[in-house]
C-alpha positions as CSV (number, residue, x, y, z in Angstrom):
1,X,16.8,52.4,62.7
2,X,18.6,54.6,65.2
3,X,22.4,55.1,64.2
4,X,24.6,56.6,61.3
5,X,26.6,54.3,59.1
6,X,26.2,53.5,55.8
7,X,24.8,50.3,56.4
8,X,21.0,51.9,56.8
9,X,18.9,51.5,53.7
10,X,17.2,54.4,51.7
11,X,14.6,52.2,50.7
12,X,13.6,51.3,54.2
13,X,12.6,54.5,55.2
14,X,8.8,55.3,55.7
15,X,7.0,58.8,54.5
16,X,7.4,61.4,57.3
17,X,10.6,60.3,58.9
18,X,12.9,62.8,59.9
19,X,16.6,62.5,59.3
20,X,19.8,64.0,59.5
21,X,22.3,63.3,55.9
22,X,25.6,63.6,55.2
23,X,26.3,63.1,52.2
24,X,29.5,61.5,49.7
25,X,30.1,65.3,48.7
26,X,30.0,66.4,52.6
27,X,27.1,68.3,52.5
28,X,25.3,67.7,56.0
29,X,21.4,68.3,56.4
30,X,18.0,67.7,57.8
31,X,14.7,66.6,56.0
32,X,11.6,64.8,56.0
33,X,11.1,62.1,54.1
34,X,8.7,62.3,51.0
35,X,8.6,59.8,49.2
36,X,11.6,57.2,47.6
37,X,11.5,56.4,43.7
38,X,12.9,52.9,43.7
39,X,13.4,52.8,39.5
40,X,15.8,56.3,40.0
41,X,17.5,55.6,43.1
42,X,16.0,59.1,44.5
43,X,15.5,59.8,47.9
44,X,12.6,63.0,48.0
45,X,13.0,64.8,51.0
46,X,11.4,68.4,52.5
47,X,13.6,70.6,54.6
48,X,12.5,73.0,57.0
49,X,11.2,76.5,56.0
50,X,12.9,79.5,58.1
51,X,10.2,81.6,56.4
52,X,6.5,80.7,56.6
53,X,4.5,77.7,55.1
54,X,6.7,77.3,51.9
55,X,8.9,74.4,51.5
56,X,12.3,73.3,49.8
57,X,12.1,70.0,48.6
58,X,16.0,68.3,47.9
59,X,16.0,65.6,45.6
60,X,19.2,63.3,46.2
61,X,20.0,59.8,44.6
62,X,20.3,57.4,47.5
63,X,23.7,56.4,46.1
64,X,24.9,60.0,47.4
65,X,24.3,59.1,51.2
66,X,27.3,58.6,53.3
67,X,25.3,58.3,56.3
68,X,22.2,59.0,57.9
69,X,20.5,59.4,61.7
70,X,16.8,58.6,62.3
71,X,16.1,62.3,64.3
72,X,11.7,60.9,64.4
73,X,8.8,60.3,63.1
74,X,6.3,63.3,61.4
75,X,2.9,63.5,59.8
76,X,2.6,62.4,56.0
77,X,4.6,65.7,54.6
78,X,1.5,65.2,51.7
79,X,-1.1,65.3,53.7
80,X,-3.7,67.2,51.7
81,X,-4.9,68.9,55.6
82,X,-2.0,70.1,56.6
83,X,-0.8,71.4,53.4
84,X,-1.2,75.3,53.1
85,X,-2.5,76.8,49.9
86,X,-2.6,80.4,49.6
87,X,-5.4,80.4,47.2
88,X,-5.4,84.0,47.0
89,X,-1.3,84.1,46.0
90,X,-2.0,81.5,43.4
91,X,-5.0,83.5,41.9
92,X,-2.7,86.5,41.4
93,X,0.5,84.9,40.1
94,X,-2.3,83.1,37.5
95,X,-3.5,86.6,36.6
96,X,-0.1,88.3,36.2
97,X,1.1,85.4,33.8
98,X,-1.9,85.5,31.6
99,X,-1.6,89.3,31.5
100,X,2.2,88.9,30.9
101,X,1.4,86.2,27.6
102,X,-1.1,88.1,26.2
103,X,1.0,91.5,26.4
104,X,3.7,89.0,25.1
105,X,1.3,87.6,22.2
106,X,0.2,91.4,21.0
107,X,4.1,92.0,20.6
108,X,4.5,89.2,18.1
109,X,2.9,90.4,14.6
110,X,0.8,87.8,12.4
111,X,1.5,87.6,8.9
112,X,5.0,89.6,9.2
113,X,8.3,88.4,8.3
114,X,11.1,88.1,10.3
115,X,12.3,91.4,9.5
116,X,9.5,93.0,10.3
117,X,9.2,91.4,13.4
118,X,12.9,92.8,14.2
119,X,12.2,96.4,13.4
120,X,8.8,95.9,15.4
121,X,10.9,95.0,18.4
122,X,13.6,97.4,17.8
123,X,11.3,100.1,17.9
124,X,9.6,98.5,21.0
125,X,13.1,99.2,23.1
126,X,12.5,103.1,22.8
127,X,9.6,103.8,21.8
128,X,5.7,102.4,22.6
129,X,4.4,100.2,19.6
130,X,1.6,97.9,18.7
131,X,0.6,95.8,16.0
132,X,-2.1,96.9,13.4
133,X,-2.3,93.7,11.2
134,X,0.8,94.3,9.3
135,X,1.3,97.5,10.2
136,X,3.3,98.8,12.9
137,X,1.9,102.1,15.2
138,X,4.5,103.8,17.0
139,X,3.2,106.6,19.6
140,X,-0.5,105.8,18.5
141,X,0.3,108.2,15.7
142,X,3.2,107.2,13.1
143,X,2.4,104.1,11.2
144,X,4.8,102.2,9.2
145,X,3.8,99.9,6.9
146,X,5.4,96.9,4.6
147,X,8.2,97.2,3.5
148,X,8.8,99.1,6.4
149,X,11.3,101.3,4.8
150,X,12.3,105.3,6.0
151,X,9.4,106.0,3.0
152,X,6.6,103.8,4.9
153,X,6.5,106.3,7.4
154,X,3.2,108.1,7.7
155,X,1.8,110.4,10.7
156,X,2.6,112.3,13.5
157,X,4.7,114.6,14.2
158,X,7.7,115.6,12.2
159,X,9.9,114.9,14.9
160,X,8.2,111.8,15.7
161,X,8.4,110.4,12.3
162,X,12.2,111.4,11.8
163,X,12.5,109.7,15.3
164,X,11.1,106.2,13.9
165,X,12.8,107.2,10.5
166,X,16.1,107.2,12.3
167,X,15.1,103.8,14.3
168,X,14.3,102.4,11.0
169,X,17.4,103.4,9.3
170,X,20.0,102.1,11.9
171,X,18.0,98.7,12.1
172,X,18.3,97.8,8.3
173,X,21.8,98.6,8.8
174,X,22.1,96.3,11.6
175,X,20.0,93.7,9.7
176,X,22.2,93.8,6.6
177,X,25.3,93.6,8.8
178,X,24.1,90.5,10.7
179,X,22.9,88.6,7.0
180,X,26.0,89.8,5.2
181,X,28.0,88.7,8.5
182,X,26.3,85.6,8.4
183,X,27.1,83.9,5.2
């Protein structure tokens, strides 16, 4: 299958085959064959890594190919025994996204409306804040509470509680702006 006219076929090409492309947009570039989905027309190919055991796959319809070379033959590319894992990587990246959606999840309050939701994450931009049913706990200390008006604050320290006064104040203002903008 040696050569590099258009005349060689996609579809004739076995898993592991090396080959150098050029492409119909003149793009020019080596990879191992992966597989070929006849029903798409998509040649799936792996290119070499420059850095370590991960790969870049390059999924290219076969109608694409201007030409191609036969450069060899190479072990199944999906060979579950030469494949590298890095268990350890994966276990972490699990752990920092289920951290990450639960931190996200405490942000979003149940039972709240919209609005309150936007003050909640208004205040969240300066200041720390958490979800106590309905009621929102900025600085562990100031609570404000439905219908999360200046008056709804309670606790902490006066300067604290003009602070999320303030933050409250400015919001509404915003939020009338964008409904009254709106219609």
């Amino acid at each position: 299958m040696e050569g590099g006219n258009s005349n060689n076929n996609p579809e004739d090409l076995a898993v592991g085959c090396l080959l150098s492309i050029r492409t119909t947009l003149g793009d020019e570039f080596e990879g191992q064959v992966v597989t070929f989905d006849r029903p798409s027309n998509i040649l799936v190919l792996q290119e070499p890594s420059k850095h370590g055991p991960r790969r870049n796959i390059r999924l290219l319809k076969a109608n694409y190919i201007k030409e191609f070379t036969f450069l060899g033959q190479a072990e199944d590319p999906l060979d579950p025994t030469n494949c590298f894992l890095d268990l350890t990587a994966l276990q972490a990246r699990e752990e920092v996204a289920i951290r990450q959606a639960e931190a996200d999840a405490e942000r979003i309050g149940v039972g709240v409306t919209s609005e309150a939701q936007s003050i909640f994450d208004a205040l969240s931009k300066t200041l720390p804040v958490r979800w106590d049913k309905t009621v929102i706990v900025v600085m562990n200390d100031v609570r404000v509470s439905s219908p999360y008006h200046p008056d709804s604050v309670v606790g902490g320290t006066p300067a604290a509680n003009e602070r999320v006064k303030k933050v409250l104040e400015f919001e509404r203002k915003r939020l009338q702006l964008r409904s009254s903008g709106g219609q």
